[in-house]
N, C-alpha and C positions, 0 to 999 in steps of 0.2 A: 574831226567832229565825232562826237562818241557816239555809239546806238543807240538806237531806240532805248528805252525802259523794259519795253515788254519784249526783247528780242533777247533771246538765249542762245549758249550752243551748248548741244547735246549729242549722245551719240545712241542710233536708233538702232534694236536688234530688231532680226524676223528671221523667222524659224528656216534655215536652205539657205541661207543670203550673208552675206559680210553684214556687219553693223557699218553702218552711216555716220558720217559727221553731219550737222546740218544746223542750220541756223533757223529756227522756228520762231513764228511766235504765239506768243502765251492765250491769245484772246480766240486763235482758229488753230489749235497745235495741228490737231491729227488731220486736218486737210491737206496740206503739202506732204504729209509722208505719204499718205495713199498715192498720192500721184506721183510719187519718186518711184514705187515699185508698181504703178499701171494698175492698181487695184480700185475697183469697181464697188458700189453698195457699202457708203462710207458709214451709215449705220448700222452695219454687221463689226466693222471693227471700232478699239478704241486703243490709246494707252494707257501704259502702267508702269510704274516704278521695276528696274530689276531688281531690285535686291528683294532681303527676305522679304521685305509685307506683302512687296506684288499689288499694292494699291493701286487702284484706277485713277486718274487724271479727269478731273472734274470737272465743270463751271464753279464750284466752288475752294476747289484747292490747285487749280492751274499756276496758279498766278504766285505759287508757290516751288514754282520749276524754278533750278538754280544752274548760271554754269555750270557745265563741264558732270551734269546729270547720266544718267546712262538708262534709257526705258527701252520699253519692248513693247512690238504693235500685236496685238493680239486680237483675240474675239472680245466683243463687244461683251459689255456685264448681263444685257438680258438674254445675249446667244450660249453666252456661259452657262448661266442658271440653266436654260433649257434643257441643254446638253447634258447634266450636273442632274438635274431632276430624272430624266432617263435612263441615264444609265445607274445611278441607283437602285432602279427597278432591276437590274438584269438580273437574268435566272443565272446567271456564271458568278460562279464565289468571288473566282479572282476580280473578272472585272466589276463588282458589286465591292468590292474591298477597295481595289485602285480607285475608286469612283469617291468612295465617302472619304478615302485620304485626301483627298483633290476637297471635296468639298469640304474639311477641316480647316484646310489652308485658305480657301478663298472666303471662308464664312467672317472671316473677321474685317472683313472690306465691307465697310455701310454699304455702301453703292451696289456691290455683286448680293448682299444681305436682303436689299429690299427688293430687287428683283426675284429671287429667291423665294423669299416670302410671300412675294405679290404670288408665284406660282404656287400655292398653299403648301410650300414645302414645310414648317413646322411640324404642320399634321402630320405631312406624311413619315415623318423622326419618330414622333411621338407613337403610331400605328407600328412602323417596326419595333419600337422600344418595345410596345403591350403585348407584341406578337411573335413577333421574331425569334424568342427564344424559344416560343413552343416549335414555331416552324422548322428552325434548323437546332432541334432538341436532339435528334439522332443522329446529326454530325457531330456532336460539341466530341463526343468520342475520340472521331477518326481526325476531327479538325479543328483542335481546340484552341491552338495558338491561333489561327485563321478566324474562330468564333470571336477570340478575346479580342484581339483586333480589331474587327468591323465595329464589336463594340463599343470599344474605347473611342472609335473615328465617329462614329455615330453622335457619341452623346458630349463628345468635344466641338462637333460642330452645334450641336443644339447649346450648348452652352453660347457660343462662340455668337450664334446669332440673337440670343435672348438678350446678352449684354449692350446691344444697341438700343433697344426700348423702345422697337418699333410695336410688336406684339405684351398683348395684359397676360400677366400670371395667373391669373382668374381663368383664363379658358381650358384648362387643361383637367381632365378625370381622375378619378381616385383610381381606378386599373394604373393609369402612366405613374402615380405618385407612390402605391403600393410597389412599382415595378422595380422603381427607383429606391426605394427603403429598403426592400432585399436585397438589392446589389452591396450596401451598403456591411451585411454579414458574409452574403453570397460570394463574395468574388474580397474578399480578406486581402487574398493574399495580388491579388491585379491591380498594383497602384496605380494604373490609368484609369483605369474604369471608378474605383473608389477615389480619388480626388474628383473626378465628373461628377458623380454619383452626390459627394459631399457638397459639393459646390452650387449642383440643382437645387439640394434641398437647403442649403441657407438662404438665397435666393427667394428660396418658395415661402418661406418663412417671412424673410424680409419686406417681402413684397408683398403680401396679401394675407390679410386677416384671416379668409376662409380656410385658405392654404393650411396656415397656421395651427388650426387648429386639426386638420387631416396629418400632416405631418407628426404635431404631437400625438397623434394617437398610431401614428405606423411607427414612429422609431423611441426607442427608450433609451435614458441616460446609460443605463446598464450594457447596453447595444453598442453605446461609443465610447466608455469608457478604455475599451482592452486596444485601439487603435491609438491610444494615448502612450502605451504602454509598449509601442514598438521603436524601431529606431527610427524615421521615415521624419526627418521634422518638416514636411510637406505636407504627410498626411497628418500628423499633429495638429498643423496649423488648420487645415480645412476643420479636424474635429472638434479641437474650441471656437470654431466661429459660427459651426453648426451651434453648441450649445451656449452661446451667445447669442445667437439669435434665438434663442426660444425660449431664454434668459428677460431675453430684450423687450421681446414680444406677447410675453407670459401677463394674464390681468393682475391686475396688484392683487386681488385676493389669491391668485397661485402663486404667484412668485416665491412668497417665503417659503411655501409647500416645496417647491423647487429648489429652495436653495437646502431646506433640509433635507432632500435624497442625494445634492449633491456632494452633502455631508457624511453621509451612511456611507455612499458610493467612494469615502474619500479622496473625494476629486482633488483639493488643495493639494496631498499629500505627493499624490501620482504624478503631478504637474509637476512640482518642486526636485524630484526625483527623473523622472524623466524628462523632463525640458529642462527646467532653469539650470539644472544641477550634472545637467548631460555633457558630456565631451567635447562639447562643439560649441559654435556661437551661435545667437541667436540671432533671424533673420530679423529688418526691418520688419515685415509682416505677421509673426511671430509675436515681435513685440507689439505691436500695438493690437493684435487678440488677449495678449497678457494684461495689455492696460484697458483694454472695453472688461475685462472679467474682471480687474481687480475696480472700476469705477463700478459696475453695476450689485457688485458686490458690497462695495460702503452704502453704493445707493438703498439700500436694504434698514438702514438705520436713519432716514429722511423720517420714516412715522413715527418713531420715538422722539427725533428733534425735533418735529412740529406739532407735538403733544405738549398741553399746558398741562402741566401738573393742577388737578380738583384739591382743595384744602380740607374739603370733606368728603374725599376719600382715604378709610381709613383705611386701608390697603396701601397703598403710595404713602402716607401718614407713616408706617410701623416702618417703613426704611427709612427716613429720618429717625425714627429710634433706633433701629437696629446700629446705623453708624454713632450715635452718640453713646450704647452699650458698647459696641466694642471699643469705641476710644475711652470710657469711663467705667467702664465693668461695674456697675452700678449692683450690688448684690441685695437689697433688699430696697422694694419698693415699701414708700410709707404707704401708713393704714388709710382708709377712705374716708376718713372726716374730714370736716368742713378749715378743722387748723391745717389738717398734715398736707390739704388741698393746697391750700395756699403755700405754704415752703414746698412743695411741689413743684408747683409753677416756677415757684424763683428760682429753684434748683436748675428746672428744666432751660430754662432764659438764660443762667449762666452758663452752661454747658453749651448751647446752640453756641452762643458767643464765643466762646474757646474755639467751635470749632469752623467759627468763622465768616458766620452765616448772617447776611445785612438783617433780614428781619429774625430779631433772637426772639422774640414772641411769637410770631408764628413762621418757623422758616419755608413752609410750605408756599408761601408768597414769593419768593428768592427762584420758583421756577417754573413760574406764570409767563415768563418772557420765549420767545421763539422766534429762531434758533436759541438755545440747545433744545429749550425744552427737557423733559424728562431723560433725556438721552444724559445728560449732564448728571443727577441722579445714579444713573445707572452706572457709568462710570468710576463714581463716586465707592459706590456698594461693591463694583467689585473689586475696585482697589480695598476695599478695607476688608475683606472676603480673604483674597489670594496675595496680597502685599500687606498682611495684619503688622508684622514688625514696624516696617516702613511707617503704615498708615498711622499710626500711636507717636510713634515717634515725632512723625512731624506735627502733627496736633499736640501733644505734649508740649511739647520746645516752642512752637510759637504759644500757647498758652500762657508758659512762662514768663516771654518775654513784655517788657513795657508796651503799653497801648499801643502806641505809633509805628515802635518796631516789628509788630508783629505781622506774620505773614498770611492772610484771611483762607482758610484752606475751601472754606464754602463757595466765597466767592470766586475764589483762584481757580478751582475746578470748573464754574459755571462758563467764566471766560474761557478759558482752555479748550475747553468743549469745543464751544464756538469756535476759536481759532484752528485747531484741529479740523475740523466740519469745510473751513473755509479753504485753507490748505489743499485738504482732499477733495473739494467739491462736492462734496455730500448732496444731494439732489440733482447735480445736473446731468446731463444725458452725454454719452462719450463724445470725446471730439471723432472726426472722420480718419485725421492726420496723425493725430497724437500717437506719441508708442512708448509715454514717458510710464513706466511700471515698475514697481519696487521692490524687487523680490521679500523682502522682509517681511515683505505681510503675506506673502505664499507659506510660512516659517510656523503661522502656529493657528488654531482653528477660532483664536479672539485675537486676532491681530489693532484690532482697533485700538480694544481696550488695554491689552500692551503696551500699543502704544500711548495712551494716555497715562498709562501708570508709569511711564519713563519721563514723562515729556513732565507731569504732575512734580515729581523729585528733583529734575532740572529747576523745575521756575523757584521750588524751595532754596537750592542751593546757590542760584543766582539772586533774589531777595537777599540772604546774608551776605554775597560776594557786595552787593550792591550798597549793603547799609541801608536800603529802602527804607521808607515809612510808609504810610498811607496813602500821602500824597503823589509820591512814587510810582501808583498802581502799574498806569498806563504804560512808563517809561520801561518798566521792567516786562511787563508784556512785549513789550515790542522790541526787547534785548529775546527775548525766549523765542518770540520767532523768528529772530534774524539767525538764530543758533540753532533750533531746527531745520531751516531751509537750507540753511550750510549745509549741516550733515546729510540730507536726504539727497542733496545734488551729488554727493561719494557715492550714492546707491549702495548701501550696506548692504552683502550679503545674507543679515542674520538682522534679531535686534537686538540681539549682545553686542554685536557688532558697531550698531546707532547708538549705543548707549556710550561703548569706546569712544566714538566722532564726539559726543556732546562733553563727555570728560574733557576732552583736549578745545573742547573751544567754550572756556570759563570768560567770564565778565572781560577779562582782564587783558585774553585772547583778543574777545570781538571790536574793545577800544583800540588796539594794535593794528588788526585789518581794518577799520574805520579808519585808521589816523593814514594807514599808509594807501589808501586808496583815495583819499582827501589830497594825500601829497601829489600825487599821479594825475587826479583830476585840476588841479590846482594851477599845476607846470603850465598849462594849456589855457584854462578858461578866466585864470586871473583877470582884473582887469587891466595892471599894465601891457599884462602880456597882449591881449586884446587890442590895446589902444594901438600898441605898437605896430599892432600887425597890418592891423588898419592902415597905418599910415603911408607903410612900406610895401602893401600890397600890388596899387598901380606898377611900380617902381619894376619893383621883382617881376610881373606879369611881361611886362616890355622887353625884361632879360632872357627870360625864358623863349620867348616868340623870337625877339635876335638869333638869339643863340641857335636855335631847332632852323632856322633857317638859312644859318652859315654853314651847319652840318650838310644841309640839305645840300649845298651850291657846290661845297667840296667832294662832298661822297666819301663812304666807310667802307671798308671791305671787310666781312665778316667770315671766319672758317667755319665750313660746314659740319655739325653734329651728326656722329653716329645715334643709334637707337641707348647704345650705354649710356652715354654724356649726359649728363644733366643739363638742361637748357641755363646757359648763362655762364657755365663753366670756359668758355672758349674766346672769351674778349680778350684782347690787348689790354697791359697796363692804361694805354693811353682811353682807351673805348671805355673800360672802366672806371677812368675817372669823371669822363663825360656822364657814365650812366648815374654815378652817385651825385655828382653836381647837379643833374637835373633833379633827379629824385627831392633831392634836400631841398631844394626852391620850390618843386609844385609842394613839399610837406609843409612849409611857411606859410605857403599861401591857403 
C-alpha cells in the first residue's frame, strides 16, 4: 500500500547534530522534528530549505516538500528578524558587517521580509543609508573595503526586500534619494554598490510618479552616460534601464526634449559601440533594455502618425510641392492670370498623378487617414531629400509606364508607412518579456526613415518582379512584408546589411519558400493523409499499449552513462530498434 500523499522523506540538519532521515508530513512538518531533538517553544523554531535560498517552509509553500529534500531546523523568521535588527545596531564594524551579510541573504525570503519589515526595519536602511556615511566618514580612510561592504550589504538588502511589494515607494525622502544619486558618481568605481544604487533608482522611477520627478532632477543623462562606456555589461544593463525608465516615465510634453539630449549626448552611438558591437554576447536582460529603448524610441513618432494632415495648412501644403519640384524641377512658375491659373492647376493635377497620389486635385486629402497620418508625408520628403536619385527615378519610370502598370509612389508610401508602424508597433508600450531588438536601428540617428527608404525601393522592385497593376495593390503589399519580416528575423547587423537580406529574397525567392513550406505542411495535414490516419488511429493506439507492456513484463537492461555520454548513446541494436518503432507510431498517431 503506498503512503500517504502528504508524507515525505527528508533529511533534517541542526546545527552540533547528525542530519536525520525522517518521514514527515506536510500539513504539521516542524512538529515531529522538535520532538526528535527534545526541543521546547515550537514557535521559536521553523524550517527552511538548505540550499542557497534558505527559504522558510510555509503554510503556503509546504506542501511543496519533495522526496529526498534536505532542510535545516533553525530560528523561527520573526526570531530571526529580531536577532537581524539588533545586531545591525552594533557599535562593532565587524559584527555590524556579518549582521547586514546575514540580512542580504535572508532579505530575499517573503516570510523572513515581512517580519523584518513589520519590525520597521526599512526605515531603519534607509537612516543608515542618510547617515551612515557621515558617521563613519573618518573610517572610510583606515576602513574602506569594510565601508564599501557594509554598504553594498546594506542597500542589496533594501533592494532585496523592496522587490516583494510589501512597502509604497512613496515613503521614502529626498536626503535617502539625493543619497542614492551620488552613489551613483560617487562610488564609479564599486560595482556593488552602483548596480544597488542603479537598480533603487529605476525602481523609484518605476514606481512612483512623485519619485519620478525627484530622481529627474538628482541624476542627469550626462551622469549615466560614461557607465555606458565601461566594460561591466551589468552595469550597462542597470544604466539603460535607469534611462528607460525616465524615458518611460517622462510626460509627453518632455519626452521629445529627452530624446533630444539623448541625441547631443549621443547615446545611440555609445551603445552601438560599446554594447551591441562589444566582444561579448548579449545577456537576455541586456536584450530586452535594447528592445524597451528601441520601442520607446519609434514610440516618439505615434504624434506625427496620429496627426491628420489640415488641407489648409499651407505649411504641410508646400511639402507636397517641394516633392513634386524635386521629382519635376519645374523652373518657371506661370504668371498669375486668370489663363495661366487654370493650366496651372492642370499642370499641377498631372504631376500629383505621376507621382501617385489618389486624390490628384487636391492630395492633401491622401493624409487625412490615421495611422500614418503625416508621418507618411514625412517619410515621403525625406526620402526625396537624402535618396534624390532614387526618389526621381522611381517617380520617373512609373510615370512612364501604362496606367495599370504603374507603381502609385503616393499611395505606396502612405501604406508602407502603415505597414512599417505595424511591424514596429509604433504606439504600444514595451512588452515586459520581450528582448526582440534590432541592432540596425542602433546604426544611424534616422533609423526609421532608412528604413523606409529601403523598404520604399523593395516594394518598387517587387511591383515590376510581380507585373503588378492596380488591381494587384494589396497582393504586392503583402509579398513586401512577407520579405521584410524575413529579413528582420536574420537580425542584420547594419541596414546595408537588410538591404543585402531583401536583394536575396526577390518575388521569385518568396514563391520558392511558399511552395516548399506548402509542401511540408501539406505531407501532414492533406486530407487523404488525415483520413487515413483517422482510420488507423485506434489500431496503432492498441499496438503501442501491447507493445509498452510486453516490454514492461520482460524487462530491459540498460548500461549506465557517464557525465561525457550523450543520453541515448548507449542502447543496444535491439533497444534501438524498439525505441524508433515506438517513436514512429506515437508520430502517426
Amino acid at each position: 500500500m503506498p503512503p500517504p500523499a502528504d508524507i515525505v522523506k527528508v533529511a533534517i540538519e541542526w546545527p552540533g547534530a547528525f542530519p536525520k532521515l525522517m518521514e514527515i508530513d506536510q500539513v504539521s512538518a516542524c512538529v515531529p522534528v522538535l520532538s526528535w531533538w527534545s526541543l521546547a517553544n515550537h514557535d521559536q523554531f521553523a524550517l527552511q530549505h538548505a540550499d542557497s535560498s534558505n527559504f522558510y517552509i510555509t503554510e503556503k509553500n509546504r506542501n511543496e516538500i519533495k522526496n529526498g529534500a534536505i532542510l535545516r531546523l533553525t530560528t523561527s523568521p520573526a526570531q530571526n528578524a529580531q536577532q537581524l535588527h539588533e545586531r545591525i545596531q552594533s557599535s562593532s564594524m565587524d559584527a555590524k558587517l556579518e549582521a547586514l551579510k546575514d540580512l542580504a541573504n535572508y532579505s530575499r525570503d517573503v516570510t523572513f521580509a515581512q517580519e523584518f519589515i513589520n519590525l520597521d526595519g526599512i526605515s531603519l536602511l534607509t537612516q543608515m543609508v542618510e547617515s551612515g556615511t557621515e558617521r563613519y566618514q573618518k573610517l572610510q580612510k583606515i576602513m574602506k573595503p569594510c565601508f564599501g561592504d557594509m554598504l553594498s550589504f546594506t542597500l542589496t538588502a533594501f533592494v532585496e526586500l523592496m522587490d516583494h511589494g510589501i512597502v509604497s515607494w512613496d515613503t521614502f525622502s529626498v536626503a535617502f534619494i539625493k543619497k542614492i544619486a551620488s552613489y551613483v558618481n560617487k562610488f564609479a568605481s564599486d560595482i556593488s554598490i552602483l548596480q544597488r544604487s542603479l537598480a533603487i533608482l529605476e525602481s523609484m522611477v518605476l514606481n512612483s510618479h512623485d519619485l519620478y520627478q525627484k530622481v529627474a532632477q538628482e541624476i542627469t543623462i550626462g551622469q549615466l552616460i560614461p557607465h555606458l562606456q565601461g566594460t561591466d555589461q551589468e552595469i550597462q544593463t542597470y544604466t539603460i534601464a535607469v534611462i528607460n525608465a525616465l524615458f518611460l516615465k517622462a510626460p509627453d510634453d518632455k519626452r521629445q526634449e529627452m530624446a533630444n539630449i539623448l541625441a547631443q549626448k549621443q547615446l545611440r552611438s555609445i551603445i552601438l559601440t560599446h554594447v551591441i558591437r562589444a566582444q561579448r554576447a548579449i545577456n537576455n536582460e541586456m536584450a530586452h533594455q535594447l528592445y524597451v529603448l528601441q520601442v520607446l524610441t519609434f514610440n516618439l513618432l505615434e504624434d506625427r502618425m496620429m496627426t491628420k494632415m489640415d488641407p489648409q495648412d499651407q505649411a504641410q501644403r508646400d511639402i507636397i510641392f517641394e516633392l513634386r519640384r524635386i521629382a519635376f524641377d519645374a523652373e518657371s512658375e506661370p504668371n498669375n492670370s486668370s489663363g495661366s491659373m487654370e493650366k496651372r492647376k492642370s499642370m499641377y493635377t498631372r504631376d500629383y498623378k505621376k507621382l501617385g497620389f489618389i486624390n490628384h486635385v487636391n492630395p492633401a486629402l491622401d493624409f487625412t487617414q490615421t495611422p500614418p497620418g503625416m508621418l507618411a508625408l514625412d517619410n515621403m520628403l525625406y526620402f526625396a531629400k537624402h535618396h534624390q536619385d532614387a526618389y526621381i527615378r522611381i517617380v520617373l519610370e512609373n510615370s512612364s509606364r501604362e496606367d495599370k502598370h504603374e507603381c502609385p509612389f503616393g499611395r505606396s508610401s502612405i501604406e508602407l508607412t502603415k505597414m512599417l508602424c505595424e511591424i514596429l508597433k509604433v504606439g504600444e508600450l514595451p512588452s515586459e518579456t520581450c528582448n526582440d531588438f534590432h541592432p540596425m536601428f542602433f546604426t544611424h540617428d534616422r533609423s526609421f526613415e532608412e528604413f523606409f527608404c529601403i523598404c520604399i525601393q523593395l516594394l518598387n522592385k517587387t511591383w515590376k518582379e510581380m507585373r503588378a497593376t492596380s488591381e494587384d495593390f494589396n497582393k504586392v503589399m503583402q509579398v513586401v512584408k512577407e520579405q521584410i519580416m524575413r529579413a528582420l528575423t536574420t537580425k542584420p547587423s547594419s541596414l546595408d546589411q537588410f538591404k543585402s537580406k531583401l536583394q536575396n529574397l526577390s518575388y521569385t525567392e518568396i514563391l520558392k519558400i511558399r511552395q516548399s513550406e506548402r509542401m511540408n505542411q501539406e505531407d501532414f495535414q492533406s486530407r487523404p493523409i488525415l483520413e487515413l490516419k483517422e482510420k488507423i488511429q485506434p489500431e496503432i493506439l492498441e499496438l503501442i499499449k501491447q507493445q509498452r507492456l510486453n516490454r514492461l513484463v520482460e524487462g530491459t537492461c540498460f548500461r549506465k552513462l557517464n557525465s561525457r555520454r550523450r543520453q541515448g548513446t548507449a542502447q543496444t541494436p535491439h533497444e534501438g530498434c524498439l525505441f524508433y518503432s515506438s517513436h514512429s507510431l506515437i508520430q502517426m498517431t
